[in-house]
C-alpha positions as CSV (number, residue, x, y, z in Angstrom):
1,X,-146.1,138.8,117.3
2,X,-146.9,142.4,117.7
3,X,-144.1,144.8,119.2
4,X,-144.6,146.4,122.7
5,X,-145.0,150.1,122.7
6,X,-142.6,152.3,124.4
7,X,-143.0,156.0,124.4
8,X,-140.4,157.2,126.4
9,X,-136.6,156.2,127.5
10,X,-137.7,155.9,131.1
11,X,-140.5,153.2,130.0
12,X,-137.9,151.5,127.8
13,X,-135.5,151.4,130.5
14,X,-138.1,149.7,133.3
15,X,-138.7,147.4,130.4
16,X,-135.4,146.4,129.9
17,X,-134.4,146.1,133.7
18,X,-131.8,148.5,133.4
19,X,-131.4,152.4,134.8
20,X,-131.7,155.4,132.0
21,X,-128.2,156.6,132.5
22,X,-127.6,152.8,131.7
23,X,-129.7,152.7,128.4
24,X,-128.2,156.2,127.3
25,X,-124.5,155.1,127.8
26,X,-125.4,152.3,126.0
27,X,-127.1,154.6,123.1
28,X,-124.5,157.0,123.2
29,X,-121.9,154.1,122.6
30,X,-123.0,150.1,123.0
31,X,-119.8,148.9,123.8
32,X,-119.5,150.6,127.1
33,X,-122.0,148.6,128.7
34,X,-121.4,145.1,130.1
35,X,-122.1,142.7,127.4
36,X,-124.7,141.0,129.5
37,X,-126.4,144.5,129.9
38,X,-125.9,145.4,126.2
39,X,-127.4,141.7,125.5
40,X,-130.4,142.5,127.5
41,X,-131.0,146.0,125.6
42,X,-130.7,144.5,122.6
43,X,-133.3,141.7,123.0
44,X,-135.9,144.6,124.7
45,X,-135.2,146.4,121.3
46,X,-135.9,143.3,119.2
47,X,-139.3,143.5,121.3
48,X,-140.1,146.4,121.1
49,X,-141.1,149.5,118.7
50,X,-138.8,152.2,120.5
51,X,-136.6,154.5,118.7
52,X,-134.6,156.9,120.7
53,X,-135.5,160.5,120.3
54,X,-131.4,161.6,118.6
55,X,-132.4,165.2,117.8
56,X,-133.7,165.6,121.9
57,X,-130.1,163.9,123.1
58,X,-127.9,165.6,120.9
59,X,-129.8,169.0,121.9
60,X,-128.8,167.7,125.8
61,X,-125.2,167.4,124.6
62,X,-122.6,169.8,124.8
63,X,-120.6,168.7,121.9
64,X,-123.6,166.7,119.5
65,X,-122.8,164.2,116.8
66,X,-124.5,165.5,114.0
67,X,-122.3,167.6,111.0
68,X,-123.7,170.6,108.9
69,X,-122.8,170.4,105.3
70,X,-123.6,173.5,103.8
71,X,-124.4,174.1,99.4
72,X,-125.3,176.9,97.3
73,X,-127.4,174.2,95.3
74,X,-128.3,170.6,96.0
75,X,-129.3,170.8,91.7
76,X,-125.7,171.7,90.7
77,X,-124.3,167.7,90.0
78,X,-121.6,168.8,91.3
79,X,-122.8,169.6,94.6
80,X,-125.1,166.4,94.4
81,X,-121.8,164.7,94.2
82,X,-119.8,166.2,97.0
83,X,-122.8,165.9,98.9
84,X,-123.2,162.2,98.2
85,X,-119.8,161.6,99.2
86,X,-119.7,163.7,102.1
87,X,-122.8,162.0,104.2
88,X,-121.5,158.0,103.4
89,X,-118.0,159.3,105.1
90,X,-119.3,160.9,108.1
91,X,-122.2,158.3,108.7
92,X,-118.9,155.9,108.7
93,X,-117.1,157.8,111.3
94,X,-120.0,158.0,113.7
95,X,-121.7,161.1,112.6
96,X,-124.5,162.3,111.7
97,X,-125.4,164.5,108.4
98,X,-127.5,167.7,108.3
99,X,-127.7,169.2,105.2
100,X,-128.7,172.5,103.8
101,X,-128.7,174.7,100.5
102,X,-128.9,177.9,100.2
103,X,-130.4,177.5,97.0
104,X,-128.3,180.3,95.4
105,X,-129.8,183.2,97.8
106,X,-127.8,184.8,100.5
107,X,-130.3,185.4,103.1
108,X,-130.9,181.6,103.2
109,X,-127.3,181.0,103.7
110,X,-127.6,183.0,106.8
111,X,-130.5,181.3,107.8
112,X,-128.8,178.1,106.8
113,X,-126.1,178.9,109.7
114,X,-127.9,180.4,111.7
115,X,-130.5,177.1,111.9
116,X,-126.9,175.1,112.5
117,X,-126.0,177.3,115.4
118,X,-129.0,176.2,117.0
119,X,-128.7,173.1,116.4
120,X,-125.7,173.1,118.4
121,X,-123.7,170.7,115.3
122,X,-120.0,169.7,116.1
123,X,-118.7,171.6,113.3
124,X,-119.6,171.9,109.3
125,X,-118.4,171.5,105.8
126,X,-119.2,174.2,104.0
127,X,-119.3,175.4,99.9
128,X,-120.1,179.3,100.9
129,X,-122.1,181.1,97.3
130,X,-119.0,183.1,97.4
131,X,-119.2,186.8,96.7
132,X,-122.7,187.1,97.7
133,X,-121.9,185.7,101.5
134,X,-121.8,187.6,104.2
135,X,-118.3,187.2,105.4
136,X,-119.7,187.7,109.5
137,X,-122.1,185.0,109.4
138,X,-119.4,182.8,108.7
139,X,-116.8,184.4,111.2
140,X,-120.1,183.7,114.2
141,X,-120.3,180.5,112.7
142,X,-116.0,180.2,112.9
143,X,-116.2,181.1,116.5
144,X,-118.6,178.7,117.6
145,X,-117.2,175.3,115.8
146,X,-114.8,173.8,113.6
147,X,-115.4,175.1,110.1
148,X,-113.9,173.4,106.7
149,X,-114.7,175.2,103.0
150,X,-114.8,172.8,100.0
151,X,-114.8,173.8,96.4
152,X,-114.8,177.8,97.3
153,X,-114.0,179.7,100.6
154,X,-114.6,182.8,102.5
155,X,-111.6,185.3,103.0
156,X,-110.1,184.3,105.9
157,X,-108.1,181.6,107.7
158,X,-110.3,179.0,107.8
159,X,-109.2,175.9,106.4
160,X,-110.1,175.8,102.7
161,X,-109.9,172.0,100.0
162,X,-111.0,172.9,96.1
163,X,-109.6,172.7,92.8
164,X,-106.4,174.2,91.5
165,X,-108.1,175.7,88.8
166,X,-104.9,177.2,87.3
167,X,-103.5,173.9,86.9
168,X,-106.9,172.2,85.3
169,X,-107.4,175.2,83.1
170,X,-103.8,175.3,82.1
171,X,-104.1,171.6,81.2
172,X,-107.2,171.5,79.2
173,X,-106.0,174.9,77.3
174,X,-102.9,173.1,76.4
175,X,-104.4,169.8,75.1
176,X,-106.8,171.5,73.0
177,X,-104.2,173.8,71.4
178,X,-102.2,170.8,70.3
179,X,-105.1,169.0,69.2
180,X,-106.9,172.1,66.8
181,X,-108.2,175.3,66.9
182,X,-106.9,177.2,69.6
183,X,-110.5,177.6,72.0
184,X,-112.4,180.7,72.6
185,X,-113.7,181.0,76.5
186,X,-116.9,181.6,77.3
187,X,-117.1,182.6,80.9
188,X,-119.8,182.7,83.6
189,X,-121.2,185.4,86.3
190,X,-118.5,185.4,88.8
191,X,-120.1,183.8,91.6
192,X,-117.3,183.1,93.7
193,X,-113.3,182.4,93.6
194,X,-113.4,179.4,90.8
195,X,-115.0,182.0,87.8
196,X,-112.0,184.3,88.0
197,X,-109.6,181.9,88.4
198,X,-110.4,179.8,85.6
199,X,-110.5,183.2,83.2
200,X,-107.1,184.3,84.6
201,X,-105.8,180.6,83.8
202,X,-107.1,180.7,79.9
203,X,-105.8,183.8,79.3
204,X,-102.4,183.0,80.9
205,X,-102.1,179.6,79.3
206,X,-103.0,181.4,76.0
207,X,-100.3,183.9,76.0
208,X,-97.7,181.6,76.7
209,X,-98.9,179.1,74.3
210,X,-98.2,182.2,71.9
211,X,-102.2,182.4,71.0
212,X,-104.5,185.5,71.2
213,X,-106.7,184.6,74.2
214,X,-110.7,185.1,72.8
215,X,-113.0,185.9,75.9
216,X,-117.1,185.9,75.6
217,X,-117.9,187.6,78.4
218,X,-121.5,186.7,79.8
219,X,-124.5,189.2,79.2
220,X,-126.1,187.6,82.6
221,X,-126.2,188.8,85.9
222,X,-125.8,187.0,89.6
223,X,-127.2,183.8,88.6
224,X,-126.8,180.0,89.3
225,X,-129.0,179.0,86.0
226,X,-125.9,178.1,84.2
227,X,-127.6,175.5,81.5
228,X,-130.2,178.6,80.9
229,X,-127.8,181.1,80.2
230,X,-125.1,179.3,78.4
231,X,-127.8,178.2,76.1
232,X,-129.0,181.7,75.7
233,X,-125.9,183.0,75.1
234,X,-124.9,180.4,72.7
235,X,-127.9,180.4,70.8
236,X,-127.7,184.5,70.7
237,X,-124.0,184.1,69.3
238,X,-124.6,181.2,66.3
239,X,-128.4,183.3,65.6
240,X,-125.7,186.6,64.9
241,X,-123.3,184.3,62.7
242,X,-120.8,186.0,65.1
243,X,-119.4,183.0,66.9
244,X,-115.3,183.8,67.0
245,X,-113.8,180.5,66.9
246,X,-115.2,176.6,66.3
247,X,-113.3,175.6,69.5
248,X,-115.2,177.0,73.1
249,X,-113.9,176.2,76.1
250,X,-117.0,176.4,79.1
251,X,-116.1,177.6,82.3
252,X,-117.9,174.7,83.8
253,X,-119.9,171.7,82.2
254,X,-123.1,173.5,83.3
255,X,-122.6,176.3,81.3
256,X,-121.3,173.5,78.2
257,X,-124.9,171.7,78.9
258,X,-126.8,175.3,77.7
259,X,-124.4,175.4,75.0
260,X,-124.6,171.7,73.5
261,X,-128.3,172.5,73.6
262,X,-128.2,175.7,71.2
263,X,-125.8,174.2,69.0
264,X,-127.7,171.0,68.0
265,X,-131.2,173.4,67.7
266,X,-128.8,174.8,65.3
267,X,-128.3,171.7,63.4
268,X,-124.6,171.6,64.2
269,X,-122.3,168.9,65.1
270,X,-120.3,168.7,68.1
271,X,-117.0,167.0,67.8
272,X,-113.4,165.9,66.5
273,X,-114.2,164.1,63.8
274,X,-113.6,165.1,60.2
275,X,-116.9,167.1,59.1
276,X,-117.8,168.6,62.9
277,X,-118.9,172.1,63.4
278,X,-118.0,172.7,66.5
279,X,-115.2,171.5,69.2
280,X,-116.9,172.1,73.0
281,X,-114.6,171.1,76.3
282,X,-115.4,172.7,79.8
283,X,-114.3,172.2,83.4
284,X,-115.4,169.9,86.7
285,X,-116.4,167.0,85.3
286,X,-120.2,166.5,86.6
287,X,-121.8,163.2,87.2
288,X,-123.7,163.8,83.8
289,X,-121.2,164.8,81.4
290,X,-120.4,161.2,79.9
291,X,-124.1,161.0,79.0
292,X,-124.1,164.3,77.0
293,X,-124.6,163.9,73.2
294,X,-122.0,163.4,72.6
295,X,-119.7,162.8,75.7
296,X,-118.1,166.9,76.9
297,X,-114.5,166.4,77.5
298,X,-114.0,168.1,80.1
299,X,-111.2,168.4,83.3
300,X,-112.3,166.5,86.1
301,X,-112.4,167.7,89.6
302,X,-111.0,165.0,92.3
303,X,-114.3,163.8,94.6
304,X,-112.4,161.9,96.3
305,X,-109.7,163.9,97.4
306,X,-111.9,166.4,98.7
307,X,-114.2,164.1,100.5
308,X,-111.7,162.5,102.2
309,X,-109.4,165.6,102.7
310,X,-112.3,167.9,103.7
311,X,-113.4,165.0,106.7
312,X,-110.2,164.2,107.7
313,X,-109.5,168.3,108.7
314,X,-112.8,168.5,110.5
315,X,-112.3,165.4,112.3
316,X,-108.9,166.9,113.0
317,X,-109.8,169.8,114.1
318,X,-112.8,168.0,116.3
319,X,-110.2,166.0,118.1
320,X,-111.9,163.0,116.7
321,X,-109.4,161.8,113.6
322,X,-107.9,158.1,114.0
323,X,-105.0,159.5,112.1
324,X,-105.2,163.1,112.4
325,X,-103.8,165.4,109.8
326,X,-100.5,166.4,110.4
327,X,-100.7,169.9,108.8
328,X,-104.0,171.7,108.8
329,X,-104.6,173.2,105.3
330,X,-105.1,177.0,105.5
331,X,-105.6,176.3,101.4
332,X,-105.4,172.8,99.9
333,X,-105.1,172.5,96.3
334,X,-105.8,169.5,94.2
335,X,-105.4,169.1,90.8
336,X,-107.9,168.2,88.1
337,X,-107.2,165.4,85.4
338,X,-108.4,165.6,81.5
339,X,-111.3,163.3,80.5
340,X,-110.6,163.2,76.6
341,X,-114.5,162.2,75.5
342,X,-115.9,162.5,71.7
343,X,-116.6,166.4,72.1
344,X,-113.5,167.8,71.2
């Protein structure tokens, strides 16, 4: 049986039998209608082809239900992840999901806000690039709506969930001390707050471990190509016989992906088995770092913490938590956990 064709909510509604404040209460929420009424709508939509127009009734709204989530790269895994994570929650609490990357350029961050501003969202989760931002556009954006950072932050007092990168870097430093070669770092542009913090970690960790610390500083400049230049660099290092130690510790699993690359054009082998070349670990534990050949121990960042910790402030904050949190975070740290795989 072919559906009947509805093009607007005022035809729906004569169709239905009910009024169009009627039909949008019952949008808006279906339980607030009569459950005769809501009956009656439901069998109309069975019926028929309609689809209320959300974007036009949230725009209507004062307070809408849709959330920004905001990335410097919908590539990184990471992000991917986060991302992932993020829209499942807040589709379960009634929301709905806008998201944007900035794809690693400041003036589309500000055009990502900007396009969120007008879209009137309730409030947004946001990963800022960092030191490229433009502190202002987030302090507009702070002004108009609830705000949470994940995984980096903008100065500020804006409620901020990430990593406690001194206590992941700390750990993996330590575990590979005891278990060989005291690791070299190889570090990565400083993009924002987690580069300088891991470096400050290794070379702290080192010194009280009693071990010279061993920086390769990058040659790159502001970049998110992370497999490109850890690769590069790599492959410049073993071309130059000049690597410093067989143990390297990546600032991120990115930069170890690059890195795995050069060394097996190389003809080296990765790992902690007698008659290995080389021992690689790194930091964050991406989505795609068990599959590596072979598997990058690495530390592992906690998704789920920051999901659910990240939400639960917003939704706070919104007035909208079913257990709110107590304390708003002005900076919550969660620590990483070592993932002991077959690379070092």
């Amino acid at each position: 049986m072919e559906k009947l064709t509805h093009k607007t909510m005022e035809d729906f509604a004569k169709s239905c039998g009910v009024s169009r404040p009627t039909l949008s209460k019952y949008f808006d929420d279906p339980t607030s209608v009569k459950p005769a009424t809501r009956a009656l709508i439901e069998a109309a939509l069975r019926s028929s082809d309609y689809q209320p127009n959300l974007y036009a009734r949230n725009l209507n709204r004062k307070r809408t239900r849709n959330i920004g989530i905001l990335v410097p790269a919908l590539t990184d895994p990471f992000y991917a992840e986060m991302v992932n994570r993020l829209e499942l929650r807040l589709r379960n609490e009634g929301y709905w999901p806008i998201v944007f990357s900035s794809h690693g350029l400041p003036e589309l961050e500000v055009e990502a806000v900007n396009t969120m501003l007008s879209l009137k969202v309730a409030g947004a989760l946001v990963a800022p690039l960092g030191k490229k931002s433009d502190p202002r556009t987030f302090e507009k954006l702070a002004q108009n709506l609830p705000i949470v950072y994940f995984d980096t932050y903008i100065e500020g007092s804006t409620p901020f969930i990430g990593n406690d990168n001194y206590q992941s870097v700390a750990t993996i430093v330590e575990y590979l001390c005891r278990s060989g070669e005291a690791p070299a770092y190889l570090d990565i542009p400083h993009v924002n707050h987690n580069s300088p913090e891991r470096l400050a970690s290794y070379i702290a960790t080192m010194e009280a471990a009693g071990c010279e610390p061993l920086v390769i500083s990058t040659n790159a400049a502001y970049t998110w190509e992370f497999e490109r230049i850890g690769y590069e660099q790599m492959d410049s290092l073993l071309r130059a016989k000049s690597l410093p130690r067989k143990t390297i510790l990546c600032a991120n699993d990115r930069l170890a992906f690059g890195v795995m690359a050069a060394t097996f054009a190389h003809g080296l082998k990765i790992g902690r088995k007698k008659g290995d070349n080389l021992r690689i670990a790194a930091h964050d534990d991406h989505p795609l770092s068990r599959y590596t050949c072979p598997p990058l121990t690495t530390m592992a960042q906690d998704f789920a913490a920051m999901t659910a910790s990240s939400v639960n402030t917003l939704l706070t904050l919104l007035g909208d938590a079913i257990a709110p949190v107590q304390t708003i975070p002005h900076k919550l740290s969660l620590n990483g956990t070592l993932v002991m795989r077959q690379s070092a």
